[in-house]
PLY file of the C-alpha trace (Angstrom):
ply
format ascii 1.0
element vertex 93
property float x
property float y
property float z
element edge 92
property int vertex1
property int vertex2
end_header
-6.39 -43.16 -5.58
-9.03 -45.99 -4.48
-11.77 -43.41 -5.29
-9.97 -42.72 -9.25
-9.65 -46.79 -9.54
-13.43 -47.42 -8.51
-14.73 -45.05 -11.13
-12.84 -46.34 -13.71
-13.86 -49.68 -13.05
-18.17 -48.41 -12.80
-16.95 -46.62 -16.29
-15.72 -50.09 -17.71
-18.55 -52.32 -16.17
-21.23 -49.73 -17.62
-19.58 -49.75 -21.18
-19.87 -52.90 -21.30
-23.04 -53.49 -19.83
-24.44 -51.07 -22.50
-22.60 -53.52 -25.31
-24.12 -56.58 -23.81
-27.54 -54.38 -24.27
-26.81 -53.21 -27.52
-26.24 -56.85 -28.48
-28.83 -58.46 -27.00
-31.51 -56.15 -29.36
-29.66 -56.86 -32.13
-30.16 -60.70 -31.62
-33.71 -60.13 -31.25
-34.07 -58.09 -34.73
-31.62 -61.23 -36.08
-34.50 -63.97 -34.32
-37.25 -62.01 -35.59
-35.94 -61.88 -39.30
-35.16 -65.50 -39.39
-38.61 -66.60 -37.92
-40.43 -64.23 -40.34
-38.03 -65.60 -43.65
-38.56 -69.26 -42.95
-41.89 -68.83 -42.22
-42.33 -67.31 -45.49
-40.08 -69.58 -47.31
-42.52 -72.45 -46.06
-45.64 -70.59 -46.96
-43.89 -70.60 -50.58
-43.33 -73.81 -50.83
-46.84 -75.31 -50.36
-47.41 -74.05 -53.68
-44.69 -75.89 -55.72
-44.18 -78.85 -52.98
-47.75 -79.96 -53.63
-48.27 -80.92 -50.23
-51.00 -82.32 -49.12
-53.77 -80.58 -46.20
-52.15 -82.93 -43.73
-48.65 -82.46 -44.75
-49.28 -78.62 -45.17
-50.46 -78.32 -41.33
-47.77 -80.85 -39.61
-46.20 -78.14 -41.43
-47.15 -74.66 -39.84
-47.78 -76.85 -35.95
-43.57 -77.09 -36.87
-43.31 -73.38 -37.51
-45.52 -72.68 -34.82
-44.22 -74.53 -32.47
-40.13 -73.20 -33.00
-42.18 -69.71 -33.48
-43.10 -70.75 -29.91
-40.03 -71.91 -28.78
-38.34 -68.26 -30.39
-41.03 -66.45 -27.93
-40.05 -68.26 -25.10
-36.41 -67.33 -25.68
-37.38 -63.71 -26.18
-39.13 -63.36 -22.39
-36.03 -64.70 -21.15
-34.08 -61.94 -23.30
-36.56 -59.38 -21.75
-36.01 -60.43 -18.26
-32.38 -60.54 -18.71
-32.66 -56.87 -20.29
-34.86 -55.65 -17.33
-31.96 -56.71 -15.01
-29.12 -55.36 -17.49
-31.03 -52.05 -16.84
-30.98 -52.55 -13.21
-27.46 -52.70 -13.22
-27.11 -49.78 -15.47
-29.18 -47.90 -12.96
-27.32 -48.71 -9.94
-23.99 -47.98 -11.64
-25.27 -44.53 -12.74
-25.87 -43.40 -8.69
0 1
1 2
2 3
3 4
4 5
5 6
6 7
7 8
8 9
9 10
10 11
11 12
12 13
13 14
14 15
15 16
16 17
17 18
18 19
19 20
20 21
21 22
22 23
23 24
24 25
25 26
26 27
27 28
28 29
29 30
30 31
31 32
32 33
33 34
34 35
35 36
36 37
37 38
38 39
39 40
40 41
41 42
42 43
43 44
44 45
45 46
46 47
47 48
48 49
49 50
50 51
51 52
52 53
53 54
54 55
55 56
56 57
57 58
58 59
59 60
60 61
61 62
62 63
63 64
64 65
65 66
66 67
67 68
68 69
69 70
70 71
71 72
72 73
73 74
74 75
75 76
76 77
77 78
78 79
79 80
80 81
81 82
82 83
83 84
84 85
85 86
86 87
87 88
88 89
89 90
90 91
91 92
């Protein structure tokens, strides 16, 4: 019976391991569309904002620093998918 109980509970832990995963990419398509929209969206508005050269680059350093900030957040989503698969792995033996 222990034996029936443990593999139902590696079947449970490894379904939702592979939501967590399936998640976790999704976020990263979400991040990735936001970041590209605003950045766009700001591009845009230089033209109508008449903004000047100064204003126009404290401008992009903002974008490109949260752009930063975004990539930073997606290594820590890779290394937190490299160990989902770990787990994954070690489940599957």
């Amino acid at each position: 019976m222990q034996r029936l109980e443990l593999i139902q509970l590696v079947s449970v832990v490894q379904q939702l391991m592979e939501s967590l995963e399936r998640n976790q990419i999704e976020h990263q398509k979400e991040y990735s569309l936001i970041m590209n929209n605003l950045t766009d969206k700001v591009e845009e508005s230089f033209l109508f904002l008449a903004l000047t050269e100064v204003q126009e680059d404290a401008l992009r350093k903002l974008i490109g620093d949260t752009e930063s900030a975004v990539a930073d957040l997606f290594d820590k989503s890779a290394d937190l998918q490299e160990k989902l698969t770990a787990i994954k792995m070690l489940l599957q033996i």
